[in-house]
py3Dmol code that shows the C-alpha trace and the ligand (Angstrom):
import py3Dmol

protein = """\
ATOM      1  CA  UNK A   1       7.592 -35.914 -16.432  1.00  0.00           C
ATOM      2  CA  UNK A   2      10.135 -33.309 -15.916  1.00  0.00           C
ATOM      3  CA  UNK A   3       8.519 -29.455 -17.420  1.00  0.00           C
ATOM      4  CA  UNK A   4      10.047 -27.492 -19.321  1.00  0.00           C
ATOM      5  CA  UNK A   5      11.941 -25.456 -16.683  1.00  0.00           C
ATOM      6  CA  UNK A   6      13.256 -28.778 -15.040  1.00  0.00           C
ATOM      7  CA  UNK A   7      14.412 -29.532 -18.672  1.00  0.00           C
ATOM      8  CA  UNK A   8      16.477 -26.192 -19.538  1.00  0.00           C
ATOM      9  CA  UNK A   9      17.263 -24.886 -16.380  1.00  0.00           C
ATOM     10  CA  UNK A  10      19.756 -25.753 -14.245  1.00  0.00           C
ATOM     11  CA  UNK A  11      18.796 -23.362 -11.934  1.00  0.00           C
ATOM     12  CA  UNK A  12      14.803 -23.074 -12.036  1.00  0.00           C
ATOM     13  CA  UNK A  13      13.684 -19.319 -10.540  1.00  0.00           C
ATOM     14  CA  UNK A  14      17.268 -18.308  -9.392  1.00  0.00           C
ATOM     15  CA  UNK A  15      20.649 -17.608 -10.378  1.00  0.00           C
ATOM     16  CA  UNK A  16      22.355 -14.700 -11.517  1.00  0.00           C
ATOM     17  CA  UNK A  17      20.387 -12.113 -10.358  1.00  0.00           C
ATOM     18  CA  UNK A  18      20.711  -8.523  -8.954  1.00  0.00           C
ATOM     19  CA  UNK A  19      23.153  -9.392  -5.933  1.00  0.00           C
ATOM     20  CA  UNK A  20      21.195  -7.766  -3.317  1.00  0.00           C
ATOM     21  CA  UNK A  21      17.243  -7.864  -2.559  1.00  0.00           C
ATOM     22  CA  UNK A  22      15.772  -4.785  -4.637  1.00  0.00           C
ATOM     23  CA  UNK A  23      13.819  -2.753  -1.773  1.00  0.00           C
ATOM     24  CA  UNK A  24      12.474   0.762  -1.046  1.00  0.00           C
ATOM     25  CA  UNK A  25      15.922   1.843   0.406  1.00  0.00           C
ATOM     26  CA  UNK A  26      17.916  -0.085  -2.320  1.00  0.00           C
ATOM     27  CA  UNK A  27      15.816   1.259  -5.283  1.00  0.00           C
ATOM     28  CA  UNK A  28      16.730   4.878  -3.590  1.00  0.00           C
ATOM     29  CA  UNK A  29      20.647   4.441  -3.522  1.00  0.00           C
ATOM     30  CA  UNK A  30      20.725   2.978  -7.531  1.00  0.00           C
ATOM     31  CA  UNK A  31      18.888   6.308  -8.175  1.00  0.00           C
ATOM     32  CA  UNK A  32      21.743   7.803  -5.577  1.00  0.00           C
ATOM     33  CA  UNK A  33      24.517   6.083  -7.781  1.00  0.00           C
ATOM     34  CA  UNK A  34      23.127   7.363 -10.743  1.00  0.00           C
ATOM     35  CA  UNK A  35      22.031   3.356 -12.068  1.00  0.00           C
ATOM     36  CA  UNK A  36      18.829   2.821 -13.886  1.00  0.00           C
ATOM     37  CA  UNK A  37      16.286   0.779 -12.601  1.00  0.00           C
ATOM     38  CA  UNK A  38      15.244  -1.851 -15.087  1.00  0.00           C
ATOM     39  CA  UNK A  39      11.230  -3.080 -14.266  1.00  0.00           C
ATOM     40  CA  UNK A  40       9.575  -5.969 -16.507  1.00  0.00           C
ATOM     41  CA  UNK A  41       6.049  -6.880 -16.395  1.00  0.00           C
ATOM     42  CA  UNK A  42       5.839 -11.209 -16.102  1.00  0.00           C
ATOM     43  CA  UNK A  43       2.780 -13.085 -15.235  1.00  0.00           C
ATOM     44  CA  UNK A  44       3.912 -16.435 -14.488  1.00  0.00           C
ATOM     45  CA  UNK A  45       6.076 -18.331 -12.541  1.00  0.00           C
ATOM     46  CA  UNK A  46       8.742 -19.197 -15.686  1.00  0.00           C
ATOM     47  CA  UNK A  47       8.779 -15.834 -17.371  1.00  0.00           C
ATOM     48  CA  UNK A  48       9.199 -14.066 -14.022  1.00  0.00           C
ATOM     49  CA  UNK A  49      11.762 -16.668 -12.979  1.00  0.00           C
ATOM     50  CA  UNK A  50      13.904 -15.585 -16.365  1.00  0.00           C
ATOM     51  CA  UNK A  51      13.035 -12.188 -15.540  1.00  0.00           C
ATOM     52  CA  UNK A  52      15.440 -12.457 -11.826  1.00  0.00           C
ATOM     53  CA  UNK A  53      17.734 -14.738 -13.275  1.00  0.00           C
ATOM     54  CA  UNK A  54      18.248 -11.845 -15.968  1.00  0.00           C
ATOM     55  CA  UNK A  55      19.095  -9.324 -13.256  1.00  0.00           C
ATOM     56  CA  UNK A  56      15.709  -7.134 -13.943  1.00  0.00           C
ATOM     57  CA  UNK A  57      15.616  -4.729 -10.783  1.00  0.00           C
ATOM     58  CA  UNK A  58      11.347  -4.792 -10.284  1.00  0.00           C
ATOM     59  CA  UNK A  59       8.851  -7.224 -12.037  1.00  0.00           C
ATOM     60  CA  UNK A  60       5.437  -6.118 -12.674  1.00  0.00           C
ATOM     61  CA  UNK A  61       2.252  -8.142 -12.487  1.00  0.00           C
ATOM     62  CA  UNK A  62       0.576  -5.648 -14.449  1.00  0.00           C
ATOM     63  CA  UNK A  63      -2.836  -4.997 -15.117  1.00  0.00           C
ATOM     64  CA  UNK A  64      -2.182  -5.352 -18.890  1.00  0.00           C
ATOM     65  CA  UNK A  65      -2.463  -9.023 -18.554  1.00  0.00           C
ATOM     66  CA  UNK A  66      -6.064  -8.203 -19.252  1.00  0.00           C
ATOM     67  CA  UNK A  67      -4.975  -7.552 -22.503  1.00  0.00           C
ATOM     68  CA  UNK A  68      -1.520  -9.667 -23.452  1.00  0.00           C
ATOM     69  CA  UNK A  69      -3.037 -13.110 -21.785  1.00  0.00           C
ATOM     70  CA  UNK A  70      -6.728 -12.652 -21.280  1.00  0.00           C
ATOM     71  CA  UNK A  71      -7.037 -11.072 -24.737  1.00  0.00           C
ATOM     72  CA  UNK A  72      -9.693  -8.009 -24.011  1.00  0.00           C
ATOM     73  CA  UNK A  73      -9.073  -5.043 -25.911  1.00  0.00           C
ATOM     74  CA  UNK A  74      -8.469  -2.871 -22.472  1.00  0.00           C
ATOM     75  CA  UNK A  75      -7.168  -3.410 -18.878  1.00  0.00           C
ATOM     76  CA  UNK A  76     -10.658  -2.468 -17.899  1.00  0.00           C
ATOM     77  CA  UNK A  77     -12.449  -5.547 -17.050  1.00  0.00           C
ATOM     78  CA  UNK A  78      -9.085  -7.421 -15.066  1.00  0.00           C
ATOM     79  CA  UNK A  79     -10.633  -8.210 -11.346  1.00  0.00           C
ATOM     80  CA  UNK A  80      -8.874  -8.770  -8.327  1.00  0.00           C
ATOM     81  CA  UNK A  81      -8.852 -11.970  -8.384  1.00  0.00           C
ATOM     82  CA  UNK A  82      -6.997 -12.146 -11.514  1.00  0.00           C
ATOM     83  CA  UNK A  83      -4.355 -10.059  -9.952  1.00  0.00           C
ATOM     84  CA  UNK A  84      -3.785 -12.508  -7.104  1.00  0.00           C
ATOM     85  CA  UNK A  85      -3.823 -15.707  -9.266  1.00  0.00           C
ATOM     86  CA  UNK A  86      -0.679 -13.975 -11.704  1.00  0.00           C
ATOM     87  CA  UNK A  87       0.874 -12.217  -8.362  1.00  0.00           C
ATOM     88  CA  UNK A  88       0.968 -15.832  -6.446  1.00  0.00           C
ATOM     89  CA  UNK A  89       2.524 -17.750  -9.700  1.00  0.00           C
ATOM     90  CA  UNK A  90       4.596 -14.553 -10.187  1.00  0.00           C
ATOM     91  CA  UNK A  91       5.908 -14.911  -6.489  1.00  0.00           C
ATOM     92  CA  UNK A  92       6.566 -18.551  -7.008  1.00  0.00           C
ATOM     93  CA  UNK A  93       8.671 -17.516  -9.867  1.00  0.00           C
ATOM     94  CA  UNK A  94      11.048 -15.090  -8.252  1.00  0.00           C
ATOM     95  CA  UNK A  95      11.119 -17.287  -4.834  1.00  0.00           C
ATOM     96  CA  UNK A  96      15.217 -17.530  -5.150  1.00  0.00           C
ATOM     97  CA  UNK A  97      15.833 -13.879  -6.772  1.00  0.00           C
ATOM     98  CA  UNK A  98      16.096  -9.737  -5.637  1.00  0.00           C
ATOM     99  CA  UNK A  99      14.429  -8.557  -7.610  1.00  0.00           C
ATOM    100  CA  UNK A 100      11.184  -6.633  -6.380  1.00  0.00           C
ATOM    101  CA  UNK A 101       7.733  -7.726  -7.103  1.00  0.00           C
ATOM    102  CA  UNK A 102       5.197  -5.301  -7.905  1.00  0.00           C
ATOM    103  CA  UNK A 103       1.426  -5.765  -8.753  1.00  0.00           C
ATOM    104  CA  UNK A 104      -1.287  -3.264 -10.224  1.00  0.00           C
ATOM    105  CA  UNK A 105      -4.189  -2.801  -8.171  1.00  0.00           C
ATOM    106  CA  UNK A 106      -6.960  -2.873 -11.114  1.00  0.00           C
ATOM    107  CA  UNK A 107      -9.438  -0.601 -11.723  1.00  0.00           C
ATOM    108  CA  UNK A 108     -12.085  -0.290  -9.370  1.00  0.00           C
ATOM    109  CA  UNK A 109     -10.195  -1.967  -6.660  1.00  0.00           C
ATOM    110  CA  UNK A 110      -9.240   1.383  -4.840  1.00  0.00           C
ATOM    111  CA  UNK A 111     -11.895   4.039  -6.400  1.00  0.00           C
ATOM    112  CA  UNK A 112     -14.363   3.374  -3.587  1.00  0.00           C
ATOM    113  CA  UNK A 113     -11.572   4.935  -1.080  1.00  0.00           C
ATOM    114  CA  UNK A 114      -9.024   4.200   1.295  1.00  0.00           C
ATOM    115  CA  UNK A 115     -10.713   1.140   3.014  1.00  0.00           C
ATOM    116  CA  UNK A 116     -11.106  -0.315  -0.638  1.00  0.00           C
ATOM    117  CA  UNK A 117      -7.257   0.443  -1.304  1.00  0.00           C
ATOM    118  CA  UNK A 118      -6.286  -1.019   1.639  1.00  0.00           C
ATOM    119  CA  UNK A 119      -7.780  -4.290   1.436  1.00  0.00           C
ATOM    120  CA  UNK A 120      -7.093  -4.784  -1.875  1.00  0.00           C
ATOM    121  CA  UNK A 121      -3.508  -3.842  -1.612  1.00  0.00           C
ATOM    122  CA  UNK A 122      -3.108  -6.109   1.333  1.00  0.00           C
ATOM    123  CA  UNK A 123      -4.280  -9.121  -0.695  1.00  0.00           C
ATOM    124  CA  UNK A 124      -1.855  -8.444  -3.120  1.00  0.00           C
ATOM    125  CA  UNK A 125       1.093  -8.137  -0.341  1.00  0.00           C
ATOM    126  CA  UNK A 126      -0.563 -11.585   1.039  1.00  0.00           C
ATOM    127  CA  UNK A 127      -0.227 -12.654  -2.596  1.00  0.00           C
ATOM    128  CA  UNK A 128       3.278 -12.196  -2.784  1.00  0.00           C
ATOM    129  CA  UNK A 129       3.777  -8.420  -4.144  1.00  0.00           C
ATOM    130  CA  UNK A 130       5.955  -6.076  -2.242  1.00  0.00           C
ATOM    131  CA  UNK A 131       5.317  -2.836  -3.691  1.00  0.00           C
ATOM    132  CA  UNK A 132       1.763  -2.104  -5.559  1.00  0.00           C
ATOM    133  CA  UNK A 133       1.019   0.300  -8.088  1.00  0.00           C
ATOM    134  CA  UNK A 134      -2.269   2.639  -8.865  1.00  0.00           C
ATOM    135  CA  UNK A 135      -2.874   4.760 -11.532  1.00  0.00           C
ATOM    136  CA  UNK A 136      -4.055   8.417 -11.605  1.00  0.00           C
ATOM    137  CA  UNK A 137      -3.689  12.134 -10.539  1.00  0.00           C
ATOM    138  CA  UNK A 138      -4.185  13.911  -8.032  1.00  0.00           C
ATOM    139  CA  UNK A 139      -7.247  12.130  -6.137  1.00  0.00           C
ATOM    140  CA  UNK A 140      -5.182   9.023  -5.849  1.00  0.00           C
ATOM    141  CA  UNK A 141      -2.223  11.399  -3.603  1.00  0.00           C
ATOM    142  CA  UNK A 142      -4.374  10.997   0.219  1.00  0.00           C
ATOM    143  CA  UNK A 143      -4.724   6.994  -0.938  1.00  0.00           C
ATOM    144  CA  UNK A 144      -0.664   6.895  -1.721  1.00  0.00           C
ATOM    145  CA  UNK A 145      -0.386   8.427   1.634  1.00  0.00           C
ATOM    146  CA  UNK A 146      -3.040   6.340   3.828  1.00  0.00           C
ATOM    147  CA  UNK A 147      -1.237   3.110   1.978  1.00  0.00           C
ATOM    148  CA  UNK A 148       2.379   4.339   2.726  1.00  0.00           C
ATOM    149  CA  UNK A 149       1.675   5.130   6.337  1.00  0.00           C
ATOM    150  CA  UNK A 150       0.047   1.713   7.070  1.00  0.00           C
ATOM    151  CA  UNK A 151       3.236  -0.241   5.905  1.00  0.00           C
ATOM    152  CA  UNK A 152       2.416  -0.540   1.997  1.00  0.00           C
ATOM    153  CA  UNK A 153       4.820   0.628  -0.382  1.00  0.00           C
ATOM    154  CA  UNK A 154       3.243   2.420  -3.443  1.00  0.00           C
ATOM    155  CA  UNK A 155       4.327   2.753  -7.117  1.00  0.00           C
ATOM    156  CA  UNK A 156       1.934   5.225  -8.760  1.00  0.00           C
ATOM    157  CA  UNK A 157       1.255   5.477 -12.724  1.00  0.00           C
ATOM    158  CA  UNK A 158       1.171   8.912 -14.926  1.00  0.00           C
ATOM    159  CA  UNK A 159       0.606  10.206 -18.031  1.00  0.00           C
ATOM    160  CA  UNK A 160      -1.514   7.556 -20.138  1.00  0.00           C
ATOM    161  CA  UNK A 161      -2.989   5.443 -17.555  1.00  0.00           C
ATOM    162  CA  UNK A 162      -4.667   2.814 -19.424  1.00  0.00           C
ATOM    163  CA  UNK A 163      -7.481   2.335 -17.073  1.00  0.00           C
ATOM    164  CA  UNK A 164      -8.878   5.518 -17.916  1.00  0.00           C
ATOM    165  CA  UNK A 165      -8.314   4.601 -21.483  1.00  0.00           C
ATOM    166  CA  UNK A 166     -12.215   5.247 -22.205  1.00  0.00           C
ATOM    167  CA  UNK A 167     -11.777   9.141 -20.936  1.00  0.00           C
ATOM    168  CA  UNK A 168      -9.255  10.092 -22.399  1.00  0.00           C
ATOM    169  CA  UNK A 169     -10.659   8.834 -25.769  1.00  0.00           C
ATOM    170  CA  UNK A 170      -7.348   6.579 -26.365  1.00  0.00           C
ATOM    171  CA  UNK A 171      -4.384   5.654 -26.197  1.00  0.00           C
ATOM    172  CA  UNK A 172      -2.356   8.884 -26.954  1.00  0.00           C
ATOM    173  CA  UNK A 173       0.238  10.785 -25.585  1.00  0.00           C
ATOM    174  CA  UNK A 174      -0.198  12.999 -22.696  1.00  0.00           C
ATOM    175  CA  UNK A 175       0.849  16.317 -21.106  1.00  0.00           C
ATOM    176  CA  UNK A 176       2.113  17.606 -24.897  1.00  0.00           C
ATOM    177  CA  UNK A 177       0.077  21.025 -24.214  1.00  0.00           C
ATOM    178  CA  UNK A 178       1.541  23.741 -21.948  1.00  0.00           C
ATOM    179  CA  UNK A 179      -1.751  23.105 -19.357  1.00  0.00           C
ATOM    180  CA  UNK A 180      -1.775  19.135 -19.367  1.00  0.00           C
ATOM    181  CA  UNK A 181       2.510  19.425 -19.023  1.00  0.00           C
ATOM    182  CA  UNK A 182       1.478  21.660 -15.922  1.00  0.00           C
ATOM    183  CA  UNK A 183      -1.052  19.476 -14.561  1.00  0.00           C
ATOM    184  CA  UNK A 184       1.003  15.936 -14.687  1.00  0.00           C
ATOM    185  CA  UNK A 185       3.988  18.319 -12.861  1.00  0.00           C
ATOM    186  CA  UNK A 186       1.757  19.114 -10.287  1.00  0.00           C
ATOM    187  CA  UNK A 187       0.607  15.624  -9.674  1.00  0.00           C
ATOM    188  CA  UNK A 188       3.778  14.045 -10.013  1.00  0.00           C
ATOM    189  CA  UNK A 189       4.796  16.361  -7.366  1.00  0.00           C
ATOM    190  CA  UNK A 190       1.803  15.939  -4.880  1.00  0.00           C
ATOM    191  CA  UNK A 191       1.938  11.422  -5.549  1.00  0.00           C
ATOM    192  CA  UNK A 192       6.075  12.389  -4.493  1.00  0.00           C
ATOM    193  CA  UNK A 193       4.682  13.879  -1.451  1.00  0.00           C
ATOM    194  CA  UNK A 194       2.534  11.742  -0.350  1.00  0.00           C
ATOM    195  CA  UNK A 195       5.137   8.958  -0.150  1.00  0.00           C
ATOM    196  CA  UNK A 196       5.090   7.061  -3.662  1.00  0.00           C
ATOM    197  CA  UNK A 197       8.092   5.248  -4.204  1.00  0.00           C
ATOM    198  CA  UNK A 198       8.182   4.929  -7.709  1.00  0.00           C
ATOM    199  CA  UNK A 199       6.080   6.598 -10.462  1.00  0.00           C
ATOM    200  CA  UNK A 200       5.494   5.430 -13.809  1.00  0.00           C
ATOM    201  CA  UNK A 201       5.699   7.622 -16.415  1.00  0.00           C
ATOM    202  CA  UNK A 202       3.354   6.063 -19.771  1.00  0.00           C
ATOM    203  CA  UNK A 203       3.505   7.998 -23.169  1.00  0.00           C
ATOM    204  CA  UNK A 204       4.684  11.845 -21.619  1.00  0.00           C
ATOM    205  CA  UNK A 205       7.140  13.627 -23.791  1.00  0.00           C
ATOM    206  CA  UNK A 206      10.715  12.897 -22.941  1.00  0.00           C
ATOM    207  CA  UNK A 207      11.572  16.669 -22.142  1.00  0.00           C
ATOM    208  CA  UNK A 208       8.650  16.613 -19.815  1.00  0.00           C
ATOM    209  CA  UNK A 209       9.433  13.322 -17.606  1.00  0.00           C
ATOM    210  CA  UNK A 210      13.308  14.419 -17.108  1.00  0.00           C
ATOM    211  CA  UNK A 211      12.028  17.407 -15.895  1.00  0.00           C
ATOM    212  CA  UNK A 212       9.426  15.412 -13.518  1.00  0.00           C
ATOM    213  CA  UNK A 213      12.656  13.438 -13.070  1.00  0.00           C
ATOM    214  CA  UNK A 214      14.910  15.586 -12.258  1.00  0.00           C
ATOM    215  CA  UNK A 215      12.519  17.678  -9.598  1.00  0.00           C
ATOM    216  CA  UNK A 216      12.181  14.209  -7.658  1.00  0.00           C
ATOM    217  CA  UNK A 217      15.060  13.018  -6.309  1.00  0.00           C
ATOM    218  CA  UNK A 218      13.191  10.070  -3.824  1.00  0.00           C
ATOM    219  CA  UNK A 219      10.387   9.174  -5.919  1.00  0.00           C
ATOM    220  CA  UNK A 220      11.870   7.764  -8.988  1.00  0.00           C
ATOM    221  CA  UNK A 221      10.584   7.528 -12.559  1.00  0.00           C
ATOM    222  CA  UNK A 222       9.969   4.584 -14.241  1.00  0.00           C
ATOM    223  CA  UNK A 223       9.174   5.694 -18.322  1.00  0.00           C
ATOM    224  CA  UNK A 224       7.580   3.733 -20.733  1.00  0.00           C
ATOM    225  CA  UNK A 225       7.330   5.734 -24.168  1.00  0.00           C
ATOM    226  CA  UNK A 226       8.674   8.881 -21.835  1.00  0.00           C
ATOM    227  CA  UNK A 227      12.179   8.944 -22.997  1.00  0.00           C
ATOM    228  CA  UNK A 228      15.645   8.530 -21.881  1.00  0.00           C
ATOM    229  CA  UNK A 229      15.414  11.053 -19.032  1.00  0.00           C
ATOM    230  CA  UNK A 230      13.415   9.185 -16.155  1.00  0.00           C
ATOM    231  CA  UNK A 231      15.244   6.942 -13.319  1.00  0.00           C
ATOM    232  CA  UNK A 232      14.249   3.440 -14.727  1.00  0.00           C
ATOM    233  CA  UNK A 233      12.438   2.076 -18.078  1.00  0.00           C
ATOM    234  CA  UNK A 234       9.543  -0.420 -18.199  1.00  0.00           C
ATOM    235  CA  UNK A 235       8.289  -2.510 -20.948  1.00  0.00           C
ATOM    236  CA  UNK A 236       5.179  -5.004 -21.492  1.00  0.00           C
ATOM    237  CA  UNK A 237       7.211  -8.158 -21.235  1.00  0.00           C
ATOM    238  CA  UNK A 238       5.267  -9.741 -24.624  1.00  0.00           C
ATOM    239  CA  UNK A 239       6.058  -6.187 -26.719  1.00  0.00           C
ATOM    240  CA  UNK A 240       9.931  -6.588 -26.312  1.00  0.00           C
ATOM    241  CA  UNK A 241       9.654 -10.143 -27.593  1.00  0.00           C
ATOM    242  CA  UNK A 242       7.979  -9.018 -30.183  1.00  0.00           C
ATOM    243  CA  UNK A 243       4.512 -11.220 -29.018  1.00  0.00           C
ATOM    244  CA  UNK A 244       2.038  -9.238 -30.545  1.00  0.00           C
ATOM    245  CA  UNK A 245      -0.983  -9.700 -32.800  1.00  0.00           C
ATOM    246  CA  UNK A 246      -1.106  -5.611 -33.332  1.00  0.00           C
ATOM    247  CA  UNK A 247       1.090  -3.095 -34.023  1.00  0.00           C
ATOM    248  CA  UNK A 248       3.627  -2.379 -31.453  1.00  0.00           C
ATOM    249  CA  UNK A 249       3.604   1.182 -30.315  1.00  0.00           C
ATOM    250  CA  UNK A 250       6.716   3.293 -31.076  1.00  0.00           C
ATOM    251  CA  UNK A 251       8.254   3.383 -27.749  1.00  0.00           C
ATOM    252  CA  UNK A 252       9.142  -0.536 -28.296  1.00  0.00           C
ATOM    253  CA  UNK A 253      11.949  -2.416 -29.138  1.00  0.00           C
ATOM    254  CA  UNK A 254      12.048  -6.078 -30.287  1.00  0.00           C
ATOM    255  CA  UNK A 255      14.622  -7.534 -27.991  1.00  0.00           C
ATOM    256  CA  UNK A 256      14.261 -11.267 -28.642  1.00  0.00           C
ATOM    257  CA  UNK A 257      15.337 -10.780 -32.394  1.00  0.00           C
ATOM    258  CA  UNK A 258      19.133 -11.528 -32.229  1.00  0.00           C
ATOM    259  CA  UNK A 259      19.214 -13.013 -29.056  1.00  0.00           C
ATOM    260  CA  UNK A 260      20.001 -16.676 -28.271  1.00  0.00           C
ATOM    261  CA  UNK A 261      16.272 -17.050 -26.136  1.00  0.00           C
ATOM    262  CA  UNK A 262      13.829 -15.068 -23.756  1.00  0.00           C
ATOM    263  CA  UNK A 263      16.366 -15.230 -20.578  1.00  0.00           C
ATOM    264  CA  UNK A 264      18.897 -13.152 -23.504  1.00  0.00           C
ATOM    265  CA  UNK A 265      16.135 -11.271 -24.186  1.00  0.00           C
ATOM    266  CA  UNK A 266      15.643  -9.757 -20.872  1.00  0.00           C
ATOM    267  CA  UNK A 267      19.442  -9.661 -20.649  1.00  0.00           C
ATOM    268  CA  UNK A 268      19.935  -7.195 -23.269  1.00  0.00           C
ATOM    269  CA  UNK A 269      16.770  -5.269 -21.800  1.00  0.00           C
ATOM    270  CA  UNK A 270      18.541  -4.981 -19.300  1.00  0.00           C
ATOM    271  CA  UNK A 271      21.819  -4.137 -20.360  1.00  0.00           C
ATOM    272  CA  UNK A 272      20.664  -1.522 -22.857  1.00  0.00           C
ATOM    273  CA  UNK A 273      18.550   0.246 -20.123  1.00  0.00           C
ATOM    274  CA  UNK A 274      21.520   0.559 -18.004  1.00  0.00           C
ATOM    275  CA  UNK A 275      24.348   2.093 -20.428  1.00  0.00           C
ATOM    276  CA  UNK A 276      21.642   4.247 -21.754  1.00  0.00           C
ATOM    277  CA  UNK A 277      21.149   2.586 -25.269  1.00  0.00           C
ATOM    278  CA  UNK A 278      17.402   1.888 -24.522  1.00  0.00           C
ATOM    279  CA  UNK A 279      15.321   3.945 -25.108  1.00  0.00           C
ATOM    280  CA  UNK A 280      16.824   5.768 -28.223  1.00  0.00           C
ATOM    281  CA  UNK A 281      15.160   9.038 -28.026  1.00  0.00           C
ATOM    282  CA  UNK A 282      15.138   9.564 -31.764  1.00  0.00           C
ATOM    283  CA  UNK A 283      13.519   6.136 -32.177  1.00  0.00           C
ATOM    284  CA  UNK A 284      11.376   6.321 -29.121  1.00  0.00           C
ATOM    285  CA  UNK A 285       9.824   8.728 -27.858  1.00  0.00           C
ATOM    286  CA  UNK A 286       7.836  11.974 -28.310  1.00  0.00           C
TER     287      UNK A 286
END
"""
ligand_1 = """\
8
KIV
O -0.122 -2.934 -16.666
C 1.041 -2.715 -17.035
O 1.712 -3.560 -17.613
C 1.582 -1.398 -16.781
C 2.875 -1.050 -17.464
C 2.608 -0.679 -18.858
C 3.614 0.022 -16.745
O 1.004 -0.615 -16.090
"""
view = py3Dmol.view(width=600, height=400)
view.addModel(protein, "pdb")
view.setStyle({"model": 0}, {"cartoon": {"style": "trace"}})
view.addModel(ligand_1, "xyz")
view.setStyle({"model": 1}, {"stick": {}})
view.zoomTo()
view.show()
């Protein structure tokens, strides 16, 4: 029996894609260019595949599909091995497209140090990802660095880092004070050093990541709830079709309602990220 991608697809995990393969150096002359980069999380092989054909830059096996397909009420408890499973089908997915595959290494996967990070990173690579992401401050700046210089390219993760959701008591917005503003500056500034390629910026004020922005001209931010002002926008794949059994945070926008399907979906994602439309500031963000 033919599945369901077989049956509406005439062009299973391909098509009209970003024209060239997204990579360190091509991520660095869209910032260059002034374009913004337009990341995704999928975790499958269909969803991912509708992800590239929609021309979205970077797709993110992220860590949240502890939460938005394993159903657990954090990102906490996701293993490694749940990582490679959703990287491998993710891979599959994006076989015939550019765009860039990221994974999150999950928590606990790189706190014991950089032997830890390395090994787990390189299963993800071996998985399929190209880039992989960790969350956290300062401390995680000498593993960004060990990773980089061994041939692993690094996305790091600001701001609320949901892995740490249990310390800081939540899921809130971070750096609004003059000290914690200070503090995710200084980080973002020592994760830039240290060779990160990208940094996601979760739930910061928007005047705070275009100023993060702006001071880092080849490490480029990637906001989610952070405002118009970073170098690329990321949303949870099931938020912006509106797949939730909560409430959506504010930084969200439903972008399934009014378009044809989920490839039109990701489309106008896409689209609105890079005229500037998404995210609306006054609807948005903090
Ligand atoms: O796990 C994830 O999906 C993420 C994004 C929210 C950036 O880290």
């Amino acid at each position: 029996m033919a599945s369901s991608t077989q049956r509406n697809s005439p062009a299973p995990y391909g098509g009209a894609g970003p024209a060239r393969k997204v990579t360190p150096r091509r991520l660095q002359e869209m910032r260059d260019a002034g374009e913004k980069i337009v990341m995704l999380t999928a975790y499958d092989a269909v969803f991912a595949g509708l992800a590239g054909q929609a021309g979205v830059d970077a797709v993110l096996v992220g860590d949240s599909l502890g939460m938005v397909c394993q159903g657990r009420d954090s990102t906490v408890p996701v293993t490694m091995d749940d990582m490679v499973y959703h990287t491998q089908s993710v891979a599959r997915g994006l076989a015939d497209s550019p765009s860039l595959l990221l994974s999150d290494l999950p928590f606990g996967s790189y706190h014991g140090g950089q032997d830890d990070a390395m090994r787990n990173a390189v299963r993800l690579m071996q998985a399929g990802a190209q880039m992989v992401k960790l969350e956290g401050g300062g401390w995680t700046a000498p593993l960004v660095r060990f990773l980089v210089e061994r041939g692993v390219p690094v996305c790091a993760h600001l701001g609320l880092t949901p892995q740490t959701v249990h310390a800081l008591s939540g899921y809130r917005v971070q750096g609004r004070d003059d000290d914690g503003a200070a503090r995710l500056e200084r980080h973002a500034r020592e994760l830039a050093d240290a060779g990160a390629t990208l940094l996601v910026l979760e739930m910061v004020p928007a005047a705070l990541s275009a100023r993060i922005t702006a001071a880092l001209p080849a490490c480029h931010t990637i906001g989610i709830g952070a405002g118009a002002g970073t170098a690329g926008q990321v949303l949870v794949m099931h938020d912006m079709l509106g797949a939730s059994l909560g409430k959506t945070p504010r930084f969200v926008k439903n972008f399934l309602a009014g378009s044809g399907g989920v490839r039109e979906a990701f489309e106008a994602y896409a689209r609105a990220v890079r005229e500037g439309s998404f995210p609306d500031d006054a609807l948005h963000a903090w």
